[in-house]
LOKE-772369 format. One record per residue (C-alpha): z, x, y; residue in one letter. Coordinates in pm, 1 decimal, always signed. Each point is the difference from the previous one (the first is absolute). Example, Ala and Ser with C-alpha at 12.3 -4.5 7.8 and 13.67 -1.06 7.14 Angstrom:
! residues 2
up east north code
+780.0 +1230.0 -450.0 a
-66.0 +137.0 +344.0 s
END
This chain:
! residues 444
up east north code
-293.2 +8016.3 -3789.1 x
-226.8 -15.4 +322.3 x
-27.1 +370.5 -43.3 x
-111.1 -7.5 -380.3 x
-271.9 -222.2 +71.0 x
-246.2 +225.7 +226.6 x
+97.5 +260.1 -230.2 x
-353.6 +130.6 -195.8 x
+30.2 -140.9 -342.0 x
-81.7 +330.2 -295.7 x
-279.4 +14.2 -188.7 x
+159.0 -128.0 -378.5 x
-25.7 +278.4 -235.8 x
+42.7 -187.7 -288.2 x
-93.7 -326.5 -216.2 x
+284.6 -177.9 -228.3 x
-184.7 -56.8 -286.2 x
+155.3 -301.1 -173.1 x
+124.2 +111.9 -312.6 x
+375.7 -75.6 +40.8 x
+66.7 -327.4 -211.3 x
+320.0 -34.1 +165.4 x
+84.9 -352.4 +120.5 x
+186.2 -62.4 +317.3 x
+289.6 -231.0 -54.3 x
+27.8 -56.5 +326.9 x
-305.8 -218.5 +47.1 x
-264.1 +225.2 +103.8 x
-311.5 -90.8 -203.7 x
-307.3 +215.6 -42.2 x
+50.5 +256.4 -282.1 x
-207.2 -38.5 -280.8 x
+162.3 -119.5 -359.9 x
-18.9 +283.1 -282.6 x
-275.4 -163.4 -191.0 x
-232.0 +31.4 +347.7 x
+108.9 +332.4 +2.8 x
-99.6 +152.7 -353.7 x
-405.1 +2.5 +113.2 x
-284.6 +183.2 -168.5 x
+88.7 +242.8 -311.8 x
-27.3 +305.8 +213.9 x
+196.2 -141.2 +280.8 x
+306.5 -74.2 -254.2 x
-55.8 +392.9 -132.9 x
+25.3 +82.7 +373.3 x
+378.9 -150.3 +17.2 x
+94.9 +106.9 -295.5 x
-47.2 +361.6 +106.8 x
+173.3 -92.5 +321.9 x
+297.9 -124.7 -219.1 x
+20.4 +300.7 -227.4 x
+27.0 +210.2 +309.5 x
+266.4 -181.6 +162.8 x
+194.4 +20.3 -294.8 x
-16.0 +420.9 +13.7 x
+234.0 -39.7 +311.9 x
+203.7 -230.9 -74.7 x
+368.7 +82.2 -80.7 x
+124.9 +52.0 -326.7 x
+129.0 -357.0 -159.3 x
-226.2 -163.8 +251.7 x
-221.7 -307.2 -88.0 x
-237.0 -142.4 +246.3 x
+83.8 -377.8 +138.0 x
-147.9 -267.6 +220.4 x
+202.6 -287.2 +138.6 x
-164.6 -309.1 -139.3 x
+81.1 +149.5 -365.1 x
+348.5 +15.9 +87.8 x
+53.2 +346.3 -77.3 x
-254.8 -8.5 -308.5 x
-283.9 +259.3 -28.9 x
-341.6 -187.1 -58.7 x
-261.4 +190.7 -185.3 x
-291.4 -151.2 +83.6 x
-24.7 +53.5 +379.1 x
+3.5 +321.1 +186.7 x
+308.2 +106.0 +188.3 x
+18.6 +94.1 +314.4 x
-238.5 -85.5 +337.2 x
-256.0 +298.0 +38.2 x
-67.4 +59.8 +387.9 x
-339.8 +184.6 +67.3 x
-69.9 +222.9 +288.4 x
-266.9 +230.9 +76.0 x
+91.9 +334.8 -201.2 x
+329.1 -143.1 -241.3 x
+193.2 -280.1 -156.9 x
+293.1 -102.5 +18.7 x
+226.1 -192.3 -300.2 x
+269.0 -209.7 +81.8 x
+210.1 -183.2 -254.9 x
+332.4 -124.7 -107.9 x
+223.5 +83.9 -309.8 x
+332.3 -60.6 -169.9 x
+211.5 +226.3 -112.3 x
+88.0 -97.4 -411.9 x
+335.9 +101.3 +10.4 x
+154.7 -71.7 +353.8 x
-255.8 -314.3 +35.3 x
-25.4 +134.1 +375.2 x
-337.6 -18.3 +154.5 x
-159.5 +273.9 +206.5 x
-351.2 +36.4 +167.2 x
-296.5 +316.8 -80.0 x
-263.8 +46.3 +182.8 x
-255.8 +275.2 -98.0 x
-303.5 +159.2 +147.8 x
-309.0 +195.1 -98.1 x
-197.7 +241.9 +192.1 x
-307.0 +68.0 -194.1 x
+114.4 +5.3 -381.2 x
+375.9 +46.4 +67.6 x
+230.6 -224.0 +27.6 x
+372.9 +100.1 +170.0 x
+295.6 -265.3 +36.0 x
+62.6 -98.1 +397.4 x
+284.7 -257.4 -85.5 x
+264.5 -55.1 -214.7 x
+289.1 -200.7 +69.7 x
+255.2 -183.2 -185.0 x
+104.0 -297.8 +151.1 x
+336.0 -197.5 -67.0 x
-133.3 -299.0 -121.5 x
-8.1 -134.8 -336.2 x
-290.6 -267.1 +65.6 x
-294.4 +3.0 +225.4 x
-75.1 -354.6 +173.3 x
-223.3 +52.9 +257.1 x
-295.2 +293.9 +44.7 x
-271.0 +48.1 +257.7 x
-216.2 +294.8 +139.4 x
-167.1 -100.6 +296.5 x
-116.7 +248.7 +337.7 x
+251.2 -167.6 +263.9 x
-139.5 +199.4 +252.6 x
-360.9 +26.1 -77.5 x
+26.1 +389.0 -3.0 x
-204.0 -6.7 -348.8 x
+303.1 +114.9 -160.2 x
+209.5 -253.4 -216.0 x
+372.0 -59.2 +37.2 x
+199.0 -148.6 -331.2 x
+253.1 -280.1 +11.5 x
+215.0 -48.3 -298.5 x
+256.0 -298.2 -11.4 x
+254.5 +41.5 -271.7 x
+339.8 -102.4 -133.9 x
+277.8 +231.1 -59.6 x
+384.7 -13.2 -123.1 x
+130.2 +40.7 +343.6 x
-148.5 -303.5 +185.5 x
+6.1 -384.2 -48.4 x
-386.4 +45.1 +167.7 x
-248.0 +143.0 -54.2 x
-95.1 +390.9 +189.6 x
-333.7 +45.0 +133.6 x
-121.7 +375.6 +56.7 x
-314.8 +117.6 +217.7 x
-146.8 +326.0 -93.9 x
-242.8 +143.6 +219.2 x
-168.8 +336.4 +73.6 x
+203.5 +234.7 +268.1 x
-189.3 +318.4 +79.4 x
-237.6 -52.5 -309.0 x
+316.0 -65.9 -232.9 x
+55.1 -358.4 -112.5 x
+383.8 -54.5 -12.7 x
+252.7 -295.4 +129.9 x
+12.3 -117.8 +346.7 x
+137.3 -347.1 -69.7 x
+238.7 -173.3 -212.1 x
+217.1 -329.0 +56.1 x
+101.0 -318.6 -235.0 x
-241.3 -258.9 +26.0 x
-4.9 -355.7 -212.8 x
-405.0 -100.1 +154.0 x
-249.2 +217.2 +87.2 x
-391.3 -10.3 +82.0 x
-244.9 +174.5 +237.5 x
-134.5 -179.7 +279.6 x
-224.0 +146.2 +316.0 x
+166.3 +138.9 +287.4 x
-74.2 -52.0 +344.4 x
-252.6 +245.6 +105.6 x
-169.7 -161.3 -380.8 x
+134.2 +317.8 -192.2 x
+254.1 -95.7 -309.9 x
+361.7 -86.8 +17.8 x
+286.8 -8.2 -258.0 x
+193.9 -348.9 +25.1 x
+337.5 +22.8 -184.5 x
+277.7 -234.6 -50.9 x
+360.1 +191.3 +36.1 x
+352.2 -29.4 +32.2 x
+106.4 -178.8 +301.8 x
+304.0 -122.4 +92.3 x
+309.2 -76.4 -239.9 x
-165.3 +179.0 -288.1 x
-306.9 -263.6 +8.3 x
-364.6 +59.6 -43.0 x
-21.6 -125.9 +357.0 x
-215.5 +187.8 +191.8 x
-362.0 +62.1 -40.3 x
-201.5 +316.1 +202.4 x
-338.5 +155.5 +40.9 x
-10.8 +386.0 -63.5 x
-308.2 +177.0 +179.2 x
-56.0 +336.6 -181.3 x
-193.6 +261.0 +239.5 x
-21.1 +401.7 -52.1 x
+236.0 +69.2 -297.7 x
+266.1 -259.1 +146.1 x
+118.3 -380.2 +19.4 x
+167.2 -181.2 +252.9 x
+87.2 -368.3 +36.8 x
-240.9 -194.4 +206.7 x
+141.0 -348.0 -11.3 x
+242.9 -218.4 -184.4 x
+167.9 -355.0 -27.2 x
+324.3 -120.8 -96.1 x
+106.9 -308.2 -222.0 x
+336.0 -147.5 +13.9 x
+237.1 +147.9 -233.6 x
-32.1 -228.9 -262.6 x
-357.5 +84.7 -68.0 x
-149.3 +259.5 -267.9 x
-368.5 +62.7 +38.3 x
-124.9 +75.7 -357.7 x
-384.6 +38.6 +56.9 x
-278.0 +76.2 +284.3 x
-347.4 -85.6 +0.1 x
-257.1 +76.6 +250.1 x
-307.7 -223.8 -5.4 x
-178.9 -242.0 +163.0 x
+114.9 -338.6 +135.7 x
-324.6 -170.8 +159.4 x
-352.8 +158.7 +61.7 x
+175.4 +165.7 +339.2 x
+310.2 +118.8 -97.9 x
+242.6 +222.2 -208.0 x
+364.7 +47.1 -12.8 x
+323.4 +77.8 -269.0 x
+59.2 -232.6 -205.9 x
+347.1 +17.7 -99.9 x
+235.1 -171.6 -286.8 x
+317.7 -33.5 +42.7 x
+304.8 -125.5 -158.3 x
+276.7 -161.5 +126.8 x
+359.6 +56.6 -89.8 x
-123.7 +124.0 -292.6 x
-138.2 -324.0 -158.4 x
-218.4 -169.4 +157.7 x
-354.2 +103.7 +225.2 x
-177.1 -3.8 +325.0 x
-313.4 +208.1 +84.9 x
-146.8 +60.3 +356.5 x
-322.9 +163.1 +148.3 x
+64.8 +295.8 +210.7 x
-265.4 +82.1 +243.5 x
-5.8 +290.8 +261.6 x
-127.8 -0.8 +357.7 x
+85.5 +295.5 +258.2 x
+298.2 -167.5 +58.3 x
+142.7 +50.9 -347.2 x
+40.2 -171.3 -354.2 x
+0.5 -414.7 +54.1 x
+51.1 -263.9 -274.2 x
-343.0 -208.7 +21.4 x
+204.3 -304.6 -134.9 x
+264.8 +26.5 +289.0 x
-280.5 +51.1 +237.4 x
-231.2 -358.8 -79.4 x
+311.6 -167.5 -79.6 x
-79.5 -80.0 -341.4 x
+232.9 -110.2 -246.9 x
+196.1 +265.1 -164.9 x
-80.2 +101.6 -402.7 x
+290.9 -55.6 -162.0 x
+33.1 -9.8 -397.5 x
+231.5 -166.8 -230.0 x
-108.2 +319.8 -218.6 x
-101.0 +305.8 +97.8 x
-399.7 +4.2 +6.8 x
-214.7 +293.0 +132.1 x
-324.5 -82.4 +211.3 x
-314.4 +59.5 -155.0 x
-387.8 -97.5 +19.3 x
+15.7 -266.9 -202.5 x
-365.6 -100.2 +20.2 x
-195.5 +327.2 -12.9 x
-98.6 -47.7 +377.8 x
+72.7 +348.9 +151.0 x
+294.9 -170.9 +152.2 x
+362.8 +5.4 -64.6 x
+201.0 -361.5 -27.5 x
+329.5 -47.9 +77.8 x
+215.5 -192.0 -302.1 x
+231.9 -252.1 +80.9 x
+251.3 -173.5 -264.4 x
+250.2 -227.0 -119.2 x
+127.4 -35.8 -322.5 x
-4.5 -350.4 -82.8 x
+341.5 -187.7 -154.5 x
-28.3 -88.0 -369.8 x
+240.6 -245.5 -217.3 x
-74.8 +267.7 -332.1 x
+231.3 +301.2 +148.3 x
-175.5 +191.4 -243.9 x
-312.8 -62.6 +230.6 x
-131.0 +182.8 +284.4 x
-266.4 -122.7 +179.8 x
-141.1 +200.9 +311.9 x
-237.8 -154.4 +264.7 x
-232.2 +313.6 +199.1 x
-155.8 -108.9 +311.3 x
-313.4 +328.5 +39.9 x
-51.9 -35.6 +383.4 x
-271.5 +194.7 +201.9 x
+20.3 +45.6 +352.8 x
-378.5 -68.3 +174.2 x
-145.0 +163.3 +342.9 x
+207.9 -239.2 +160.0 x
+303.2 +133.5 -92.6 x
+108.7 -333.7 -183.6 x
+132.6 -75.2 -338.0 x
-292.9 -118.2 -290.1 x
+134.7 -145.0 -335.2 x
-215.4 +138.8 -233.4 x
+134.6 -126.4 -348.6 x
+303.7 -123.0 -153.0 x
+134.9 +168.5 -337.3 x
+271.4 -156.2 -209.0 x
+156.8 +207.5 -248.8 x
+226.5 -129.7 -292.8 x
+179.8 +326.5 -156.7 x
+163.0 -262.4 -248.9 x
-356.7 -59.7 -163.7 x
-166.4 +318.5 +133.8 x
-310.4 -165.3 +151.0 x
-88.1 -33.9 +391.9 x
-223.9 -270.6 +124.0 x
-250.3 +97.0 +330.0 x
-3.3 -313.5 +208.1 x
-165.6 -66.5 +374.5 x
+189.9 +92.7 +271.6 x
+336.0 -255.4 -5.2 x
+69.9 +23.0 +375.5 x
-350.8 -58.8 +85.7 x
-13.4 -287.7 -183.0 x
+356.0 -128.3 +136.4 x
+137.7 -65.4 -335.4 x
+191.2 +362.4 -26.6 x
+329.1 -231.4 +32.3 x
-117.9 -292.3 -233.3 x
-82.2 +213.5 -294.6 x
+253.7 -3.2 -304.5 x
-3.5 +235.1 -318.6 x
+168.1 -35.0 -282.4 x
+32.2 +314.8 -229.0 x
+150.5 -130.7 -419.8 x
-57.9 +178.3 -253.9 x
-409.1 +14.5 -126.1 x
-65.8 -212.7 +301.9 x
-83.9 -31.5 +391.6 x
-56.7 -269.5 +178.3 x
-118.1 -38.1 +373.8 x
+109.9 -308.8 +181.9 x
-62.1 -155.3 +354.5 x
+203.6 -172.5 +190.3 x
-105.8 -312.5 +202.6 x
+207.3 -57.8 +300.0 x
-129.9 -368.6 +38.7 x
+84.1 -62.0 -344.1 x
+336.8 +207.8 -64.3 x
-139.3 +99.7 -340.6 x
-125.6 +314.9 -163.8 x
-332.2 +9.1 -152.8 x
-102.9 +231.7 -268.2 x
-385.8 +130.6 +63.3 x
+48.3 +341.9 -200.8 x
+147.2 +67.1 -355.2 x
-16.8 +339.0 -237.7 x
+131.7 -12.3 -302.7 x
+34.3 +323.8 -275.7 x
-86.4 -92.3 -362.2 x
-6.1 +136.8 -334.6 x
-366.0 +135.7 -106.2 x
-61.5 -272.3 -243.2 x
+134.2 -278.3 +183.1 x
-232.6 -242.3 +70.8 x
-4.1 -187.2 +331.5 x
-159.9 -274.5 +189.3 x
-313.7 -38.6 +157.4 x
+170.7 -92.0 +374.8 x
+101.1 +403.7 -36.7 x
-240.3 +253.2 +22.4 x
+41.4 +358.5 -133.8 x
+95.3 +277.7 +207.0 x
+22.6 +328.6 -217.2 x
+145.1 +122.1 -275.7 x
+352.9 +239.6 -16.3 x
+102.1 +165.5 -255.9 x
+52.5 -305.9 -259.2 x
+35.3 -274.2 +281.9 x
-236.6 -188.0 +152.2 x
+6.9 -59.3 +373.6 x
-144.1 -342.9 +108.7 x
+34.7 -227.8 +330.1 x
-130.5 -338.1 +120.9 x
-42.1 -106.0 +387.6 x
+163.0 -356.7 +29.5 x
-204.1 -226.9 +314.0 x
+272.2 -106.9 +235.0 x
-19.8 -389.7 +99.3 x
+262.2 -166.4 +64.6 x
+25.8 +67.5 +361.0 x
-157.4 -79.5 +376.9 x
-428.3 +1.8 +45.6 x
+71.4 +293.6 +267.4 x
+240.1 +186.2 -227.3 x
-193.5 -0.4 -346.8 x
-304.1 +56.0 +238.3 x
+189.6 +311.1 +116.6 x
+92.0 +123.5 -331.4 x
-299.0 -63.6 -191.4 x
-145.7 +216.7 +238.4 x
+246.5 +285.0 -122.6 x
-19.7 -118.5 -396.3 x
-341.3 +18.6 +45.9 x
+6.2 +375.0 +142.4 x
+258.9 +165.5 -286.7 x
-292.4 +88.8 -196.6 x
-51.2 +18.4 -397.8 x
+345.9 +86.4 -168.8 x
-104.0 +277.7 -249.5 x
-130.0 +172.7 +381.9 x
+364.0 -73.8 +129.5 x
+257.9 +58.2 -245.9 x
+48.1 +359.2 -25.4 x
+260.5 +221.8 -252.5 x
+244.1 +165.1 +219.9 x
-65.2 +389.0 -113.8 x
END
């Protein structure tokens, strides 16, 4: 890797132009959604040519496909990514065959005003899942990745295509269950992958560095055997740093996730490293940025017993991890899949009440109770209730929204019966839930 760095970077040749619509499952973010895409009248006119002359090549029976419509052509956008160089264009797109259902991959190019096919491979998959072009090696010339599922593999097969002598074909393929692109270490890009490991489990995760028309592994780091890694993100943690964040699960039912960062010494869990306490999850829960911040937070959860054993109630702990490299609670969400509604409440663990707090999930109704250790009782401070339309109810309730023919309402109950220091302590948290129609949220 030493070697690639000092190497002269080339001149790129040519500009991605961001027509593809196609949405990464994996978690990369970026790509514009269709509607961004359609543009000025003449723009649209533009892509519809392009699309009429992809369809010349494409093989008999063919139709053309994109992996967020599940295998369903969509009229409105233009299909295919159109990569500009100096003197030509090139095409490349995706399509489905109508009577196999197997997908394959075209890619055409024009010099001047004709066009002539470059690519054209089937490919034994019967659904896309994941699909990138991105230059790996800053050469200016684009490699494809294409995760998909096939009939011969419980996971998923990811293939790289990149150019070899001016001719784009396969250099790569392996099963996969995560994937995302992350920098390297000379600050080029890398492929991160989840594989087989051990035992037949999704064990192992590795870094791919792709250089001159080949890949090689760069790095990796093994879970114990009853781990399956089922998704990768690369992002930031803090202001200073970036790593993997990978979700796992664990003997298949319930989760974990840990931060994987990368030093010339190799791949290192962050959490391991700082000591911190380990994510686990009563249900699987992937990490996300749950506040919009540029930052990625770590999800930690139980799911909390219920006497209705129709119920299921789920408490998610979002955690960030500051410069400091120490845990910050950042909110608490309570989800009730009984009722369909979540509730977004301050942090629980900050607060020191994460322990104390009781829910109740019955049908049409939650309620949120504390638990006083100097008095041995519960105390209710937070009820929803569900309602027909035309119900009437009480002024103590206030109105939340409407849903479908139901009316969602709630009332805050003031908590007394207790210690000076301990009401003092918890009218500090009543006081920072915040207005309940702000709060109570539909779970989608």
């Amino acid at each position: 890797m030493a070697e690639k760095s000092k190497l002269k970077k080339k001149k790129p040749v040519s500009i991605l132009l961001s027509l593809l619509f196609l949405v990464l499952l994996s978690g990369c973010s970026g790509l514009k959604t269709p509607e961004e895409l359609i543009g000025p009248p003449e723009v649209s006119l533009e892509r519809k040519i392009i699309e009429d002359t992809i369809r010349k090549f494409l093989p008999a029976n063919a139709e053309i496909i994109t992996p967020q419509d599940n295998g369903e052509s969509n009229p409105v956008a233009a299909k295919g990514t159109r990569i500009i160089g100096e003197d030509s264009e090139e095409v490349i797109t995706l399509y489905r065959d109508k009577v196999s259902r197997k997908v394959g991959i075209l890619s055409i190019k024009r010099n001047g005003n004709l066009w002539s096919k470059l690519l054209d491979m089937p490919i034994d998959a019967f659904e896309v899942a994941d699909y990138n072009i991105v230059d790996l090696d800053g050469d200016g010339k684009n490699e494809i990745l294409i995760g998909y599922f096939s009939i011969n593999s419980p996971f998923k097969s990811m293939m790289v295509l990149g150019y070899r002598g001016g001719i784009m074909s396969k250099v790569y393929e392996t099963e996969y269950l995560g994937f995302n692109i992350g920098e390297s270490q000379d600050g080029g890009r890398s492929i991160a992958f989840s594989t087989v490991g051990s035992e037949g489990r999704n064990n192992k995760f590795i870094i791919m560095d792709y250089e001159n028309g080949s890949i090689k592994k760069s790095d990796e780091f093994v879970y114990p055997e009853n781990i399956d890694i089922y998704k990768i993100t690369y992002g930031s943690i803090n202001d200073e740093e970036k790593g993997f964040y990978l979700d796992m699960y664990v003997d298949e039912s319930t989760g974990k996730s840990d931060i994987l960062g990368r030093n010339e010494e190799g791949l290192y869990s962050i959490i391991k490293k700082t000591k911190m306490p380990e994510i686990v999850q009563d249900i699987p829960m992937a990490s996300t940025d749950i506040n919009n911040d540029g930052n990625i937070e770590l999800v930690q959860n139980r799911l909390l017993k219920q006497e209705n054993e129709s119920a299921a109630v789920i408490l998610n702990e979002y955690i960030s991890i500051n410069n400091k490299e120490e845990f910050v609670y950042l909110v608490s969400i309570l989800e009730d899949h009984y009722n369909n509604i979540k509730i977004i409440l301050p942090p629980l663990k900050d607060w020191g009440i994460e322990d104390s707090v009781q829910v109740k999930s019955e049908k049409d109704m939650l309620s949120i109770k504390y638990y006083s250790q100097e008095q041995k009782s519960y105390h209710k401070f937070l009820e929803i209730k569900i309602i027909p339309l035309a119900e009437k109810f009480d002024n103590s309730y206030s109105l939340i929204m409407e849903r479908g023919n139901t009316l969602i309402i709630g009332k805050k109950v003031q908590m007394t019966d207790m210690s000076y220091l301990e009401r003092v302590k918890l009218d500090d948290f009543f006081g920072s839930i915040g207005v309940l129609a702000e709060i109570v949220k539909v779970i989608e």
